[in-house]
PAZAPA-4460 file (N, C-alpha, C; in steps of 0.05 Angstrom, whole numbers, plus 32768, in hexadecimal, padded with zeros to 4 digits):
% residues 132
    n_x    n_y    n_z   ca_x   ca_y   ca_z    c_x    c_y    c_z   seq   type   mol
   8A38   8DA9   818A   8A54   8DAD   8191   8A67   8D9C   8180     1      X     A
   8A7C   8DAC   817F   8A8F   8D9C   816A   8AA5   8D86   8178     2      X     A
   8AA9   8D73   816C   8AB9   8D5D   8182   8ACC   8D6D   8195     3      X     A
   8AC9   8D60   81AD   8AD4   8D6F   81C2   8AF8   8D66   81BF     4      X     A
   8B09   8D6D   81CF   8B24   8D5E   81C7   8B30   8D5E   81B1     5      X     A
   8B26   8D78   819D   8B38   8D7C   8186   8B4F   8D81   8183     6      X     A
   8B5D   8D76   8172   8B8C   8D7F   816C   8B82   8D9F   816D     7      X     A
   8B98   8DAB   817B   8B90   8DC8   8175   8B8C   8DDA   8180     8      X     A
   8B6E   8DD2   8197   8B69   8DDD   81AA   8B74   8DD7   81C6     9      X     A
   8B7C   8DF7   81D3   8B7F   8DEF   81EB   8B65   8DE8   8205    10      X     A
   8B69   8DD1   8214   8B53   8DC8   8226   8B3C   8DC2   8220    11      X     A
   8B42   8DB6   8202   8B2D   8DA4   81F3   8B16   8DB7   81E4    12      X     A
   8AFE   8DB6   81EC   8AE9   8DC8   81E1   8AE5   8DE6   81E9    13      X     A
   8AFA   8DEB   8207   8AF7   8E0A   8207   8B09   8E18   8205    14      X     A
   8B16   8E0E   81F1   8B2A   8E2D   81DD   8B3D   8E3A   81F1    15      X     A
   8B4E   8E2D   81FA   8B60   8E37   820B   8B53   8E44   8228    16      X     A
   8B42   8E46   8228   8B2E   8E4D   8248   8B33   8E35   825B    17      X     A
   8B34   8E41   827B   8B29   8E28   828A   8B14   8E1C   8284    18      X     A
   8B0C   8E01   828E   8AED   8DFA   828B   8ADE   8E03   8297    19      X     A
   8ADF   8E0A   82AF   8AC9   8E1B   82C0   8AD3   8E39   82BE    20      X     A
   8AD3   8E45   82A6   8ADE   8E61   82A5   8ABA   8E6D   829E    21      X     A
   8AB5   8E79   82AA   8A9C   8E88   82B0   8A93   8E9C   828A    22      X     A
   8AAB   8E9A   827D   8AA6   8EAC   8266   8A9E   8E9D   8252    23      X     A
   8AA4   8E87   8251   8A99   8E78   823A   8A7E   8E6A   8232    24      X     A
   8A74   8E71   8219   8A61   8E7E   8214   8A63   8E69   81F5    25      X     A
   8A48   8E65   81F3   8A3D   8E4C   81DF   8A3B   8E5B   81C7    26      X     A
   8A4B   8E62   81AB   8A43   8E78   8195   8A50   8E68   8180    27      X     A
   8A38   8E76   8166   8A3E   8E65   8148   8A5A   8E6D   813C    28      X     A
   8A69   8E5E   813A   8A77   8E61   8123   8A7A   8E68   8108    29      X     A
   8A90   8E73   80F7   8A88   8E74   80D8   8A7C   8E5E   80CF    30      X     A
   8A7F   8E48   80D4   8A6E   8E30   80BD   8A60   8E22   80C8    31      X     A
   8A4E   8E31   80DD   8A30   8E2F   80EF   8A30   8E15   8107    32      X     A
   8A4C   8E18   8105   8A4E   8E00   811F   8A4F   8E0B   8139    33      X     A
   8A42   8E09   814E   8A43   8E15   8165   8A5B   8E0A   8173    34      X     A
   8A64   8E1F   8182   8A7C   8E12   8194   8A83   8E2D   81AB    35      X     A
   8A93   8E1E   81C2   8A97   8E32   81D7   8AA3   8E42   81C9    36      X     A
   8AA8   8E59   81D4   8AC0   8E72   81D3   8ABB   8E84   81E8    37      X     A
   8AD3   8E93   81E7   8AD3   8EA5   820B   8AC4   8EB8   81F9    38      X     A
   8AAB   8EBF   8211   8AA7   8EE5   820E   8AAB   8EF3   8207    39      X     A
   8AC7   8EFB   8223   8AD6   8F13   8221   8AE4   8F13   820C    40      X     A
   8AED   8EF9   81F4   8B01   8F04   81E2   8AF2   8F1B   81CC    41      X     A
   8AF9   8F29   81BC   8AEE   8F32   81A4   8AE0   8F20   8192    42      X     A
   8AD2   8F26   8186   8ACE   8F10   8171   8AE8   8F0E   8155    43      X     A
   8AE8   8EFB   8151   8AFD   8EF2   8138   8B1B   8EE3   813F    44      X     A
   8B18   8EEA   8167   8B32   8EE6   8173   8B24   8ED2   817C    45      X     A
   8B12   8EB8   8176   8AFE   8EAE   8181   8B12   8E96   8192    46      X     A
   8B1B   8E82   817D   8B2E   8E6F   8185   8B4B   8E7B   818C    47      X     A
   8B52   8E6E   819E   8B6F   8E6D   81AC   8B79   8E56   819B    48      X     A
   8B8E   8E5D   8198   8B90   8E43   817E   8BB1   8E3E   8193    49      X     A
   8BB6   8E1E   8197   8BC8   8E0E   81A9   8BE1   8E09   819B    50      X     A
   8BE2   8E08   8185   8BF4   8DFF   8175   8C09   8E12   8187    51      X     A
   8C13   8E25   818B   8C23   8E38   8193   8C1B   8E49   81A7    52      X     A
   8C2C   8E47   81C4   8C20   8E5A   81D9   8C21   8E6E   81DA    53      X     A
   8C37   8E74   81CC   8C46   8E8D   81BE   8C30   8EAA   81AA    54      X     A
   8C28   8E8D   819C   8C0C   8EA0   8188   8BFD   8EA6   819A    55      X     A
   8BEC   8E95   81AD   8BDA   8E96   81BB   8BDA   8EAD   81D2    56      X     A
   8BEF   8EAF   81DD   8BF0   8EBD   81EE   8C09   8ED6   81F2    57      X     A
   8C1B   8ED5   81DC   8C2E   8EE1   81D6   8C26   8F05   81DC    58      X     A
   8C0F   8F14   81D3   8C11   8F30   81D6   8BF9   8F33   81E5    59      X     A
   8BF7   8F2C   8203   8BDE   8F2B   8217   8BD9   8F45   821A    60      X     A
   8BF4   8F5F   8211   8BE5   8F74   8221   8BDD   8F84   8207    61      X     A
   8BDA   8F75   81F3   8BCA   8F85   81DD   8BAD   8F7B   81DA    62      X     A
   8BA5   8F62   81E4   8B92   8F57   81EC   8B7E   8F63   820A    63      X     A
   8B71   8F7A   8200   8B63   8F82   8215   8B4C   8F69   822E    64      X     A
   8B42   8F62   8217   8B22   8F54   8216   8B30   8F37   821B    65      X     A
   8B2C   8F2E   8237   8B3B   8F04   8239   8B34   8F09   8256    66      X     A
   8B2C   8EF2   8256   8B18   8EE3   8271   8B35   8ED6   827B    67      X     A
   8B2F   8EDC   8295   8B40   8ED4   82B1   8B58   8EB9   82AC    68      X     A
   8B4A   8EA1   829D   8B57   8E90   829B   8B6C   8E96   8282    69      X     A
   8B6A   8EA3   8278   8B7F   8EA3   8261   8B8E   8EB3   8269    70      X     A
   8B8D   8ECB   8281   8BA1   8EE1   8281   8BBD   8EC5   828D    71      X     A
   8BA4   8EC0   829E   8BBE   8EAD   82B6   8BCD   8E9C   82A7    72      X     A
   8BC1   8E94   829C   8BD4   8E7E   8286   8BEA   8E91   8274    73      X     A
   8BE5   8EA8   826E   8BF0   8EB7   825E   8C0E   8EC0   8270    74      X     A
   8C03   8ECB   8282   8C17   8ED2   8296   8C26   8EBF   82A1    75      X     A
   8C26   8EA6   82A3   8C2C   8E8B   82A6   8C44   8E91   8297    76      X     A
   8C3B   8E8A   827A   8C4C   8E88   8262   8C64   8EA0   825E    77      X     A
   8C5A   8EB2   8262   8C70   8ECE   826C   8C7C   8EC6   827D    78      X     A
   8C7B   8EC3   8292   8C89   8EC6   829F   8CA1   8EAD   82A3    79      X     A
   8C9C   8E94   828E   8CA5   8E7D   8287   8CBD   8E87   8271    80      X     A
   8CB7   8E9C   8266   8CCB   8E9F   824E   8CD8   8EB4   8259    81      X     A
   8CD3   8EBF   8266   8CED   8ED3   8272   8CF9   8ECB   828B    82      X     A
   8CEF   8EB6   8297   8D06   8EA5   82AA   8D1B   8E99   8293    83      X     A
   8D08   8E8E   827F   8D27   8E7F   8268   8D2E   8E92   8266    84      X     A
   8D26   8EA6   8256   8D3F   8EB6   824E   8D51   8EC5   8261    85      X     A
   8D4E   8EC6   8277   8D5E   8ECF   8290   8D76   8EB6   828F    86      X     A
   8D69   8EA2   828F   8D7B   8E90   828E   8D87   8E8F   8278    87      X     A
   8D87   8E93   8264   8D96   8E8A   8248   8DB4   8EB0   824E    88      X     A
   8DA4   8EC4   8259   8DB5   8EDA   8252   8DCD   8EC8   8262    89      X     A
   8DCA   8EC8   827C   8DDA   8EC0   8294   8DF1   8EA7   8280    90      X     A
   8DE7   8E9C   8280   8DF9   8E85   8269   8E12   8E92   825C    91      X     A
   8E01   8EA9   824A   8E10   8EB2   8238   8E1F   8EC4   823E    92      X     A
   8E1C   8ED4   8256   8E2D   8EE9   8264   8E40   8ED6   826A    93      X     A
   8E40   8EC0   827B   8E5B   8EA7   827E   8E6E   8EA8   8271    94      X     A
   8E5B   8E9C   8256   8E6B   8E90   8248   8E78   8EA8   8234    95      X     A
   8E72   8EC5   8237   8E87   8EDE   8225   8E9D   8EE4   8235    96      X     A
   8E93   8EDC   8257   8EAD   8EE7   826B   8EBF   8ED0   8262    97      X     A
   8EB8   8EBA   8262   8ECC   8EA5   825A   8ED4   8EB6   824A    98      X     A
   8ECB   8EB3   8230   8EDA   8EB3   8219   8EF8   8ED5   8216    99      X     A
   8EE8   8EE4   8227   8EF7   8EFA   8231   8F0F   8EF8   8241   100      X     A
   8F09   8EE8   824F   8F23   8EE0   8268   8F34   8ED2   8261   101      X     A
   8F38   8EC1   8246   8F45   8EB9   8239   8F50   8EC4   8226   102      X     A
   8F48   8ED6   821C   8F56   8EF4   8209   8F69   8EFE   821B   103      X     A
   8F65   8F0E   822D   8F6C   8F12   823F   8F8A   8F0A   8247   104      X     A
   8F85   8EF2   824E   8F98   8EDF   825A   8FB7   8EDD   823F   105      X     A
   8FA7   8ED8   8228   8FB6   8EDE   8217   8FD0   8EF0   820C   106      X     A
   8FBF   8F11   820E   8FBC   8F28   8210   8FDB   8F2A   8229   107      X     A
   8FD6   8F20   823C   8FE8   8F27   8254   9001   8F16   824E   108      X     A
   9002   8F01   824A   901B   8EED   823B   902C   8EFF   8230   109      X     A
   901B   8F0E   8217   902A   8F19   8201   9020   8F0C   81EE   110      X     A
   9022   8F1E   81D6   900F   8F1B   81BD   9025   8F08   81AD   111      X     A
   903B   8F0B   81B2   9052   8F08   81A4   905B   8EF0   81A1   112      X     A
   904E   8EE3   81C4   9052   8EC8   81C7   903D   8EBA   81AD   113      X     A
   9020   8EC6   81AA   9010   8EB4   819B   9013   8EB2   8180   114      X     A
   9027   8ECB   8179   902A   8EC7   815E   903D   8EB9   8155   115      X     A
   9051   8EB7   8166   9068   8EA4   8164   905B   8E8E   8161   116      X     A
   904E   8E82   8174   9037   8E5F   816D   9034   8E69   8151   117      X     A
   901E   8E76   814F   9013   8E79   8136   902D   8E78   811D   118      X     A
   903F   8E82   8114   905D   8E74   8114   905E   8E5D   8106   119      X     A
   906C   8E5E   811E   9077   8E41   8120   9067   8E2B   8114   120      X     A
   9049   8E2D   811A   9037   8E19   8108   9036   8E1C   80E7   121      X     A
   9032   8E35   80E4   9038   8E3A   80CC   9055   8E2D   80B4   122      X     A
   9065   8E2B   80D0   9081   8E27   80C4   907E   8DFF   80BB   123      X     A
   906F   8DFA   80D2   9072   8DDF   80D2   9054   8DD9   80BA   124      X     A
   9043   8DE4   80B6   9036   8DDE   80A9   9044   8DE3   8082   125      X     A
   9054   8DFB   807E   9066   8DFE   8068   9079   8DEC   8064   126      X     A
   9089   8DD8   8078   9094   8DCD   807D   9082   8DB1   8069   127      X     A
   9079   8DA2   8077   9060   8D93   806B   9058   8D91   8048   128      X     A
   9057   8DAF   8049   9048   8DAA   802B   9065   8DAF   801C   129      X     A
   9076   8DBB   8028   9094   8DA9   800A   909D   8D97   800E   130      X     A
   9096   8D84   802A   9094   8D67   801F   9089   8D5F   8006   131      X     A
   9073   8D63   8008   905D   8D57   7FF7   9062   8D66   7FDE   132      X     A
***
């Protein structure tokens, strides 16, 4: 077996599997080192690689073939990123009504009033540079 607790892997020596996950199964590697891997995955999909949960578990329903513990974890993770993003839309719906309700508000004044500001700064900013 290859050192258990490797950078990399998830749950140490069994490749993103629970430890008592019933599929994991003792088989050689390309460079004749034995080590766990699940079963049910295909072969070549051998390692779950941790670096990213995203990679790992990102397209579960194209992944027929995955032993019990990885769906759950998978589904975990789904359902983790579309609570954020529920949360991130909600934010941003806020913060366009803001930005709307202040057009708006504008809008009802009179346009006429803002261009006049707009103006008048102008005037004082022309003002300024034939000082100078």
């Amino acid at each position: 077996m290859h050192r258990q607790g490797q950078i990399g892997y998830a749950n140490a020596g069994n490749n993103g599997c629970a430890k008592n996950c019933s599929e994991m199964v003792l088989k050689k590697v390309h460079n004749k080192r034995r080590t766990q891997k699940c079963a049910q995955r295909r072969a070549g999909k051998a390692y779950i690689r941790r670096t990213d949960l995203r990679e790992a578990y990102g397209n579960v329903e194209r992944r027929t073939e995955m032993c019990r513990g990885v769906q759950i974890r998978a589904e975990a993770y789904r359902y983790e990123q579309r609570r954020t993003g529920y949360e991130q839309r909600q934010d941003a719906t806020k913060a366009y009504s803001e930005r709307t309700k202040k057009v708006q508000t504008k809008m009802e004044t009179g346009e006429k009033e803002a261009h006049g500001k707009l103006d008048k700064m102008k005037e004082s900013e022309r003002g300024k540079g034939e000082k100078s």
